[in-house]
Biotite code that builds the C-alpha atoms (Angstrom):
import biotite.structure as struc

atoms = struc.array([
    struc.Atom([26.193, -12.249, -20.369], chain_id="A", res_id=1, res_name="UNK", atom_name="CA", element="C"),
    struc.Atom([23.454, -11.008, -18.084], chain_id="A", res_id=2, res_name="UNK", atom_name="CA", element="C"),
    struc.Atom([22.641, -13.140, -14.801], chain_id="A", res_id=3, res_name="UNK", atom_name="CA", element="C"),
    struc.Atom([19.170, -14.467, -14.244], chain_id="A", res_id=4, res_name="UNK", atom_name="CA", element="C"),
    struc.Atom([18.219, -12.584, -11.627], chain_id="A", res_id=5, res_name="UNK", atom_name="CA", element="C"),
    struc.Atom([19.373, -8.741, -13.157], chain_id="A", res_id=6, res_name="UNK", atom_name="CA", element="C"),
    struc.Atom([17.694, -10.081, -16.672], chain_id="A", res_id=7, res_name="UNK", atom_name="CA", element="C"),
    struc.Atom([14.353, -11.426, -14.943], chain_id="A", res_id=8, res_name="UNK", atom_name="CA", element="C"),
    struc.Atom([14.383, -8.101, -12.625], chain_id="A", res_id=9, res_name="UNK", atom_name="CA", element="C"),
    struc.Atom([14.838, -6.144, -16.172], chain_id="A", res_id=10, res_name="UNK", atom_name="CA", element="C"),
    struc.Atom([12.234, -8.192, -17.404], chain_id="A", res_id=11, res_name="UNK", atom_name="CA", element="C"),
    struc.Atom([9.580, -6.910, -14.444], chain_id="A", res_id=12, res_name="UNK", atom_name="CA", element="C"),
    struc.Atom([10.414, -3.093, -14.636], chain_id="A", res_id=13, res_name="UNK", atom_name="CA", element="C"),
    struc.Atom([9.230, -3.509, -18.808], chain_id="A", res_id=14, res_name="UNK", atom_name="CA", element="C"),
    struc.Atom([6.591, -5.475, -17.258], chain_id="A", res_id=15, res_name="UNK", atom_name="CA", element="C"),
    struc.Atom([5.452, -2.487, -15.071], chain_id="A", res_id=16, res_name="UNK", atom_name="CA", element="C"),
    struc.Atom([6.310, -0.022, -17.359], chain_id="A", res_id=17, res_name="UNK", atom_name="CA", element="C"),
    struc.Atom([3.973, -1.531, -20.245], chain_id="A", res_id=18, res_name="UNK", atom_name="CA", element="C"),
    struc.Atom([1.136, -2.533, -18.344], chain_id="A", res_id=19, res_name="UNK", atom_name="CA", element="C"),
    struc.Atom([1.150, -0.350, -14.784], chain_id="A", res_id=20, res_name="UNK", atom_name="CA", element="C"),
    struc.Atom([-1.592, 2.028, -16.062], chain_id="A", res_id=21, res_name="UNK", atom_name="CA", element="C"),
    struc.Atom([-3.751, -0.569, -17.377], chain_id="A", res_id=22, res_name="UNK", atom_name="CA", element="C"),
    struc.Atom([-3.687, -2.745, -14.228], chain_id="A", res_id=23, res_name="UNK", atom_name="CA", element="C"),
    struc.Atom([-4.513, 0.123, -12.170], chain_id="A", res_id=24, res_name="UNK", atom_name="CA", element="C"),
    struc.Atom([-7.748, 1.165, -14.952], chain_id="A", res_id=25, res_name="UNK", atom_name="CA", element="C"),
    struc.Atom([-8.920, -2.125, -13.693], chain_id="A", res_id=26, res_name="UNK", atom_name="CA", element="C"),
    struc.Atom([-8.093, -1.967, -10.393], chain_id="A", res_id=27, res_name="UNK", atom_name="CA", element="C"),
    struc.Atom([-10.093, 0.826, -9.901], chain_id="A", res_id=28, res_name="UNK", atom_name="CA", element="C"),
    struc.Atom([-13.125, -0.310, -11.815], chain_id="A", res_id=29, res_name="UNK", atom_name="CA", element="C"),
    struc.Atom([-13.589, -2.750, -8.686], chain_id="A", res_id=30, res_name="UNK", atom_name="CA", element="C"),
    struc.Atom([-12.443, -0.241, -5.640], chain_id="A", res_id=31, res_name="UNK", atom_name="CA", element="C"),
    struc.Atom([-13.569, 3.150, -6.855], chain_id="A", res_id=32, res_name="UNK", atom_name="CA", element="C"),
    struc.Atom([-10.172, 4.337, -5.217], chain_id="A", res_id=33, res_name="UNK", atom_name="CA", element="C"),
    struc.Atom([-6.947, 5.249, -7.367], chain_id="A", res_id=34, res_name="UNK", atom_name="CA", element="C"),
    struc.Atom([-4.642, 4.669, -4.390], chain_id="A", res_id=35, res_name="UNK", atom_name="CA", element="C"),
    struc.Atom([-6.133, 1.959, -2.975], chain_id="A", res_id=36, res_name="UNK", atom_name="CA", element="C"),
    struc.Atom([-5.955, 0.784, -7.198], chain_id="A", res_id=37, res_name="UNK", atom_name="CA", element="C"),
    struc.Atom([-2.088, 1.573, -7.217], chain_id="A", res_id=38, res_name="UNK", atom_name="CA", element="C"),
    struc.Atom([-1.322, -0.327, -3.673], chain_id="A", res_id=39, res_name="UNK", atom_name="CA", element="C"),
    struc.Atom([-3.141, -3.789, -5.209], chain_id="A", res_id=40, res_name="UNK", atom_name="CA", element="C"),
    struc.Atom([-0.999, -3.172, -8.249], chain_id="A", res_id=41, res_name="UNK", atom_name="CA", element="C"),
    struc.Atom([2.184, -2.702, -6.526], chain_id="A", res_id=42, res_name="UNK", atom_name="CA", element="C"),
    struc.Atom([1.005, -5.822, -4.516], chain_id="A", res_id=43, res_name="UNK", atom_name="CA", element="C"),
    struc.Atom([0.293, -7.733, -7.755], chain_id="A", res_id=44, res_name="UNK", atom_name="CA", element="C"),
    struc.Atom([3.684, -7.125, -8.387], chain_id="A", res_id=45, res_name="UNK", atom_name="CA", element="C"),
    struc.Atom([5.835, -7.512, -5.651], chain_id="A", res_id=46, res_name="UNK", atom_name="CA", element="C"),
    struc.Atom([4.013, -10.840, -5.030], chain_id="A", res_id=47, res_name="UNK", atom_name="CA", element="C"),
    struc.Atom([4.966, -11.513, -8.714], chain_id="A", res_id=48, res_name="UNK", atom_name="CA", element="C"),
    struc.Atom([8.398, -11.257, -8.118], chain_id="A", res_id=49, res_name="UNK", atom_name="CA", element="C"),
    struc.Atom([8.928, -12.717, -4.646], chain_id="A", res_id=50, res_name="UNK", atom_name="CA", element="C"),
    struc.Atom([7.021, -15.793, -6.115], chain_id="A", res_id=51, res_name="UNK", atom_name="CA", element="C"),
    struc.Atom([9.407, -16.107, -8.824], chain_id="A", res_id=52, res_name="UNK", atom_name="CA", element="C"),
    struc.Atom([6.764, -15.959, -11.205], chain_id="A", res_id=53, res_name="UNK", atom_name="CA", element="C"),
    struc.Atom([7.916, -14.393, -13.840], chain_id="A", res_id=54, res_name="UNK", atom_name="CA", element="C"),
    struc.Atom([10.209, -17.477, -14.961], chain_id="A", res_id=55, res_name="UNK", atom_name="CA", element="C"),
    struc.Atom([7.012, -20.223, -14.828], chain_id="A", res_id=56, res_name="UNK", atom_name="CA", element="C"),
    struc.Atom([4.568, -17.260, -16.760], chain_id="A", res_id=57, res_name="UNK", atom_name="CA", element="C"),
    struc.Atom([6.834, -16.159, -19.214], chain_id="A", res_id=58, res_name="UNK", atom_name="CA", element="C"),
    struc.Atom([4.075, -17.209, -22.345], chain_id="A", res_id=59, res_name="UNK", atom_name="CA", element="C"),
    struc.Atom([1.690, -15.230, -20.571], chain_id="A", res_id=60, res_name="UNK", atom_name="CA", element="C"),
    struc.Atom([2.468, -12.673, -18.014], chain_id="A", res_id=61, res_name="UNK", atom_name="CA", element="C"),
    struc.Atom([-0.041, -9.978, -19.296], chain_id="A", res_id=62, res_name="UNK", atom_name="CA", element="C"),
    struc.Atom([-3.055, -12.524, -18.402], chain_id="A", res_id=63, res_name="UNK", atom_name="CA", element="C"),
    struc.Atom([-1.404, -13.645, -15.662], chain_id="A", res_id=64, res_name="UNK", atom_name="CA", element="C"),
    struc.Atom([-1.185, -9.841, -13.908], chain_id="A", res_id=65, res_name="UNK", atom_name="CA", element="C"),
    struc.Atom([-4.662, -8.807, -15.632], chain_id="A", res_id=66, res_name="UNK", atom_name="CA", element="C"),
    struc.Atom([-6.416, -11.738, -13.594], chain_id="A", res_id=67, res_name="UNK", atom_name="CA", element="C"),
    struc.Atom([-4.065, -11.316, -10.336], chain_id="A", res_id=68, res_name="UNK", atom_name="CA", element="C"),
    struc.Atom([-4.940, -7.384, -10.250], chain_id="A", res_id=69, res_name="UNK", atom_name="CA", element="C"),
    struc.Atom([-8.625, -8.463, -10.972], chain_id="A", res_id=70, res_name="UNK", atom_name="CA", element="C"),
    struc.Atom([-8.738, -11.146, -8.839], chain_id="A", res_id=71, res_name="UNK", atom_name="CA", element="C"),
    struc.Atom([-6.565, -9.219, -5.801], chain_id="A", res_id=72, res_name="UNK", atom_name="CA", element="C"),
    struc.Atom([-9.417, -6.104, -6.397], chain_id="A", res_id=73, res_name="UNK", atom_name="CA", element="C"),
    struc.Atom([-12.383, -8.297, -5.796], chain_id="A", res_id=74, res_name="UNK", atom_name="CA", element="C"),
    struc.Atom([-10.281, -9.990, -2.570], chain_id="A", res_id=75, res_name="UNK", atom_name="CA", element="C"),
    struc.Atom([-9.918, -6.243, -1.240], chain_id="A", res_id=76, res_name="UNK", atom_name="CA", element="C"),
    struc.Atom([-13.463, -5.441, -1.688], chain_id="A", res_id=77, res_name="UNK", atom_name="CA", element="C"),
    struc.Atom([-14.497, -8.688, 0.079], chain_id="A", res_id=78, res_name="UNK", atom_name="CA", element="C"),
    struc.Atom([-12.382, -7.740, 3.077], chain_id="A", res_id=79, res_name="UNK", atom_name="CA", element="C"),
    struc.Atom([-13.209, -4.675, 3.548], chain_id="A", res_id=80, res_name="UNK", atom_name="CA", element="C"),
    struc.Atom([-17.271, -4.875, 2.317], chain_id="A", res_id=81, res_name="UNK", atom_name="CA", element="C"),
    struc.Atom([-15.882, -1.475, 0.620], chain_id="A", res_id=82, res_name="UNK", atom_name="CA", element="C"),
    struc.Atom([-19.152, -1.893, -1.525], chain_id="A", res_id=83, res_name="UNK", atom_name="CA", element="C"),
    struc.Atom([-21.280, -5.256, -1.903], chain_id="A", res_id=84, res_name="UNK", atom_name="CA", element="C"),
    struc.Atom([-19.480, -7.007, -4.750], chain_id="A", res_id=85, res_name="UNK", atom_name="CA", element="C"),
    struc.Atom([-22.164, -8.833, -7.291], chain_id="A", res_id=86, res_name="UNK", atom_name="CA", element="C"),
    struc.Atom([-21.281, -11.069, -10.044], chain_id="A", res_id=87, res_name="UNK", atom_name="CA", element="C"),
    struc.Atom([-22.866, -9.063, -12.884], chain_id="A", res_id=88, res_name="UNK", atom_name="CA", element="C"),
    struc.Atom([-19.358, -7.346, -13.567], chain_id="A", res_id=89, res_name="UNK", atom_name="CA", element="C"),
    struc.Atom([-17.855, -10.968, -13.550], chain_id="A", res_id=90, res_name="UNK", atom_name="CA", element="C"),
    struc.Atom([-20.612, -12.259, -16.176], chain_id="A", res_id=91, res_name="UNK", atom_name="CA", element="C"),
    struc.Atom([-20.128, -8.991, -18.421], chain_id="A", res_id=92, res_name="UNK", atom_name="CA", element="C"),
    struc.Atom([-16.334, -9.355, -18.981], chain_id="A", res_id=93, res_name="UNK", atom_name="CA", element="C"),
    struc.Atom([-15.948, -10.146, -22.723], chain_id="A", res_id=94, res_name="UNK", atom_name="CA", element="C"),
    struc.Atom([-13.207, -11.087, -24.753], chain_id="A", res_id=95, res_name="UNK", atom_name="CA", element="C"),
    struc.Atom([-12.014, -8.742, -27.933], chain_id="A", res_id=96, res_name="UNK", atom_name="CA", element="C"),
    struc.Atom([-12.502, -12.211, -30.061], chain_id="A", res_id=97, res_name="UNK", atom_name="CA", element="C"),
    struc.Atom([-15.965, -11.756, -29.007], chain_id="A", res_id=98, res_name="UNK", atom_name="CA", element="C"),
    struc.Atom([-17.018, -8.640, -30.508], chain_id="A", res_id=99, res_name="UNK", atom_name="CA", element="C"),
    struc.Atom([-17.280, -7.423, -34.015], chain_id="A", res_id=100, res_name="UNK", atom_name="CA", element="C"),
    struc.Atom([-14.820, -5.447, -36.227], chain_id="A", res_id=101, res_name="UNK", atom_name="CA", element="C"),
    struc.Atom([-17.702, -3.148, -36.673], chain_id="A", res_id=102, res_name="UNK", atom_name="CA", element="C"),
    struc.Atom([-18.802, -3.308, -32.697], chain_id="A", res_id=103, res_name="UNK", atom_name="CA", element="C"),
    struc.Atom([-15.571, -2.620, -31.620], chain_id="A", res_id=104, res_name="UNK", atom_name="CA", element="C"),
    struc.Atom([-15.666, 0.257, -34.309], chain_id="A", res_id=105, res_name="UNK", atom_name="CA", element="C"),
    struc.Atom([-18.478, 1.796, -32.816], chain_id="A", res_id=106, res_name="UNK", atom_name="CA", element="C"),
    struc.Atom([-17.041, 1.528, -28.931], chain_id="A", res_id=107, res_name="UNK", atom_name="CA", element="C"),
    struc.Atom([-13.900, 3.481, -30.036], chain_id="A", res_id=108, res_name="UNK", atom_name="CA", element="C"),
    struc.Atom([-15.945, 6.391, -31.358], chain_id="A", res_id=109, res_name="UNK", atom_name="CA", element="C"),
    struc.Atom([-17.699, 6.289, -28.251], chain_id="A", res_id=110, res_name="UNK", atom_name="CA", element="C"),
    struc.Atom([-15.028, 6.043, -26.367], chain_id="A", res_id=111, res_name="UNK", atom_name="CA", element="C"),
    struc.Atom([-13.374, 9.076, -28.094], chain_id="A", res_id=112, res_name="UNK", atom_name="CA", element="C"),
    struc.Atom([-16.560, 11.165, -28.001], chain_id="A", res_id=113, res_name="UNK", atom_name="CA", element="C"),
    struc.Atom([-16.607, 10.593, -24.182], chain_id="A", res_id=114, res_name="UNK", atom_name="CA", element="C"),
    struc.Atom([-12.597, 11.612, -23.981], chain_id="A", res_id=115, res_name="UNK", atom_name="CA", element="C"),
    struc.Atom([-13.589, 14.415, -25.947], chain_id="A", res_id=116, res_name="UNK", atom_name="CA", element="C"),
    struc.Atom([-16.045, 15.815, -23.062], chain_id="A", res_id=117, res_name="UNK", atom_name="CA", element="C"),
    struc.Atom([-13.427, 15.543, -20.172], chain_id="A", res_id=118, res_name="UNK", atom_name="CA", element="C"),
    struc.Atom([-11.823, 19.034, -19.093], chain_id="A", res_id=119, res_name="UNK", atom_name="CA", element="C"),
    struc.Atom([-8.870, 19.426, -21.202], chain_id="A", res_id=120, res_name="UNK", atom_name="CA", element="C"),
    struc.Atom([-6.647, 18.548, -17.674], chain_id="A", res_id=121, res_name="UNK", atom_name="CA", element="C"),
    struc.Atom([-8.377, 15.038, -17.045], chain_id="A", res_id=122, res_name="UNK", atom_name="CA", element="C"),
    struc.Atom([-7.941, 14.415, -21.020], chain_id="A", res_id=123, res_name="UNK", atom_name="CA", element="C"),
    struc.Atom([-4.459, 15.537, -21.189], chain_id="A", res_id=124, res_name="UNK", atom_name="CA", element="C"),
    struc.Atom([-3.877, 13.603, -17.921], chain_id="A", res_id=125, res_name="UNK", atom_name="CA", element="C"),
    struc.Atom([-5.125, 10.567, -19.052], chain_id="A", res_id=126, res_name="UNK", atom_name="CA", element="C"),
    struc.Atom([-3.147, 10.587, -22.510], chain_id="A", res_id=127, res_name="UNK", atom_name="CA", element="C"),
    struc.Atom([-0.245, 11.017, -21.158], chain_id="A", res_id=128, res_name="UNK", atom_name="CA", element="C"),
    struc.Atom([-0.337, 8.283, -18.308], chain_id="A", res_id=129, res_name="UNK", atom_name="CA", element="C"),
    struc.Atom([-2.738, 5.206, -20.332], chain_id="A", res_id=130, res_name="UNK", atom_name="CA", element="C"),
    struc.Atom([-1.831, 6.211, -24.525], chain_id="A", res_id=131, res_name="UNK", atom_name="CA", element="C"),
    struc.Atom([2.073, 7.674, -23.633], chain_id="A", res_id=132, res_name="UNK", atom_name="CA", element="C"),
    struc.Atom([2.640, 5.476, -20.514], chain_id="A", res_id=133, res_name="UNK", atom_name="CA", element="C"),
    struc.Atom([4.097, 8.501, -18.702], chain_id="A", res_id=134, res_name="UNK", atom_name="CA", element="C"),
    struc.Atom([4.415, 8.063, -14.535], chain_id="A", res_id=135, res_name="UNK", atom_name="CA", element="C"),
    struc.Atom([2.838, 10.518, -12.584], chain_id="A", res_id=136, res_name="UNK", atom_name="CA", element="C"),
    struc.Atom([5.499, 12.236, -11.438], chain_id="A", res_id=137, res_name="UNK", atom_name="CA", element="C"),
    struc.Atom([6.430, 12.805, -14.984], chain_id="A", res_id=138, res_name="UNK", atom_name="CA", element="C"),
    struc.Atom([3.395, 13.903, -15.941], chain_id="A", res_id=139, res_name="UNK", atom_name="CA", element="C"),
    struc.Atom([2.801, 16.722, -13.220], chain_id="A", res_id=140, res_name="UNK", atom_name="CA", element="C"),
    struc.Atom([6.783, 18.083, -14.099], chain_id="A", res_id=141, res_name="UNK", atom_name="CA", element="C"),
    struc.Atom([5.143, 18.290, -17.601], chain_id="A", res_id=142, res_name="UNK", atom_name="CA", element="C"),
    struc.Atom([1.781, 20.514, -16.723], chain_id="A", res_id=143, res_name="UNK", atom_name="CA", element="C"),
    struc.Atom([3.378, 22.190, -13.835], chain_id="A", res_id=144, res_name="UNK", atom_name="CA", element="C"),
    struc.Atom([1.201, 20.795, -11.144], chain_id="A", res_id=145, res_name="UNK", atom_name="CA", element="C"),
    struc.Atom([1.548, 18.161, -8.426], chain_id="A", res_id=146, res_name="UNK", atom_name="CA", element="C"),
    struc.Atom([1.117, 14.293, -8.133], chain_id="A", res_id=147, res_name="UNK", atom_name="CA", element="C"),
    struc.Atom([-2.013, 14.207, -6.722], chain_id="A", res_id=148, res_name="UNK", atom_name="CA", element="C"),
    struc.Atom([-3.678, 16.730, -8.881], chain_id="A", res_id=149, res_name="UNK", atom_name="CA", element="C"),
    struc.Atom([-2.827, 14.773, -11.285], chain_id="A", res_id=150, res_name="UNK", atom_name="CA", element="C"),
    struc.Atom([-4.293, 11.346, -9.688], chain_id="A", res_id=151, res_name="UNK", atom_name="CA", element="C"),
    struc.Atom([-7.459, 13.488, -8.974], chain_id="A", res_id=152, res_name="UNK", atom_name="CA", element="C"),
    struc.Atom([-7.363, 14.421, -13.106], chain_id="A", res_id=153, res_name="UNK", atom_name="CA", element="C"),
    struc.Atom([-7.059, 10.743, -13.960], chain_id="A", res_id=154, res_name="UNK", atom_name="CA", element="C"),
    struc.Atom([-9.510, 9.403, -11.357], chain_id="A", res_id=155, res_name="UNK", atom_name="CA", element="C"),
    struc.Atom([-12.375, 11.361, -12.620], chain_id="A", res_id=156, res_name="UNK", atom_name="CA", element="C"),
    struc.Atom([-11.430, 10.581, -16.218], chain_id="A", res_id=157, res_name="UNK", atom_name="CA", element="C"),
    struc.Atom([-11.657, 6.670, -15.350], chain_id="A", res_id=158, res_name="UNK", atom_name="CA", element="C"),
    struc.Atom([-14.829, 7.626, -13.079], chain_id="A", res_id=159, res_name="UNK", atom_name="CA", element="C"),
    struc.Atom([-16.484, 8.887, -16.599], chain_id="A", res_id=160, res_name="UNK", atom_name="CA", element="C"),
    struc.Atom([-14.917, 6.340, -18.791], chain_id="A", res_id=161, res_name="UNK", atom_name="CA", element="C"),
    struc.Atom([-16.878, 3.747, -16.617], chain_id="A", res_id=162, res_name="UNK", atom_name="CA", element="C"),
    struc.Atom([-20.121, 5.267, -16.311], chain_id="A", res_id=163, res_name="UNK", atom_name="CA", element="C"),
    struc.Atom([-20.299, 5.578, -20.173], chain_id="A", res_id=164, res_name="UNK", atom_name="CA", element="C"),
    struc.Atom([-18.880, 2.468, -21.121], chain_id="A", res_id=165, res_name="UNK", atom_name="CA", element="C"),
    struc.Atom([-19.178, -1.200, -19.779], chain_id="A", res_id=166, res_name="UNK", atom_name="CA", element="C"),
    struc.Atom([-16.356, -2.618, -17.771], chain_id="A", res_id=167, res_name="UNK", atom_name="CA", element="C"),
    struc.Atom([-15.395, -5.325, -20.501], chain_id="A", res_id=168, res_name="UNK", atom_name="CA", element="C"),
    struc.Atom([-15.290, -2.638, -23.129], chain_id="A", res_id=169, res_name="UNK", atom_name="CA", element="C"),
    struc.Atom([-13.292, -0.124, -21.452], chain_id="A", res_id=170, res_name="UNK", atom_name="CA", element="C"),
    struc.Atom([-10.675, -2.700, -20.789], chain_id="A", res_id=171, res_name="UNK", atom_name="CA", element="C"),
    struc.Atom([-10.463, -3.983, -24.237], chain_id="A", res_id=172, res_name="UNK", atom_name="CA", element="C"),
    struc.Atom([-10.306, -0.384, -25.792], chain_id="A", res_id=173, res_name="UNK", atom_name="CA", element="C"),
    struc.Atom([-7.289, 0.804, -23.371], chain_id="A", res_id=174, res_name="UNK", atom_name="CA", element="C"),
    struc.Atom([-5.418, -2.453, -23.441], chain_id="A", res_id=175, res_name="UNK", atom_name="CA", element="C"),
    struc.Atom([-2.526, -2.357, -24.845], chain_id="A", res_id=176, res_name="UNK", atom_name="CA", element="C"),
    struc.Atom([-1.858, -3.525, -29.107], chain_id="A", res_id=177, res_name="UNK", atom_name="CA", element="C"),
])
């Protein structure tokens, strides 16, 4: 039998290892900065744990850390008046209930065509870490080159990704099935 606290600490690392890209793709939609993305992330989820939440948001933990990561972004940018923060964003989040088979259709070829016209180092960079969940350090062992090259690959490819495409769209296209 496993104790609580190993199977609930078990329970975080699948937590971070499912959803650590994504909450850092939104992250960074709000602070323009990859680091500064990964530190509210890591944040996100240390508070997670210390607060014991994990045990009172079992049902939902991926809303839970989408909204704390979202929320904790636009907190950072408030501090720190890294750029002037305006609700537009806020209105323009949709749900995926709320667009169309064939809308959502058409966003995905989009999206692709987009991916398509990254260098082949941002695209293969952001494969592996958002569709194959890779770490970076994993990642740069793979194409020979080091960590922050490849945080440099991935932060233009999200840089494009969000000029093309509206926030609320990007977020339901990477997400997770």
């Amino acid at each position: 039998m496993i104790s609580k606290p190993i199977q609930a600490e078990k329970e975080l690392k699948e937590l971070m290892n499912k959803y650590y890209s994504q909450l850092c793709v939104v992250s960074v939609q709000y602070t323009d900065s990859l680091e500064i993305a990964e530190d509210i992330v890591q944040d996100v989820f240390l508070r997670f744990w210390e607060d014991n939440k994990l045990l009172s948001v079992e049902t939902n933990s991926k809303a839970y850390l989408f909204r704390s990561v979202r929320n904790a972004s636009i907190d950072y940018i408030r501090k720190n008046n890294y750029r002037v923060f305006t609700d537009i964003e806020e209105a323009n989040l949709i749900s995926e209930e709320e667009i169309s088979e064939e809308e959502l259709s058409l966003q995905y070829e989009r999206l692709y065509r987009i991916i398509s016209q990254l260098s082949p180092q941002e695209r293969a960079v952001l494969n592996a870490i958002v569709v194959e969940n890779k770490r970076y350090k994993e990642v740069a062992e793979e194409m020979n080159i080091s960590v922050n090259t490849v945080k440099t690959y991935f932060a233009r490819a999200l840089r494009t990704l969000r000029k093309e495409l509206p926030l609320s769209i990007l977020l339901i296209l990477l997400s997770p099935k």
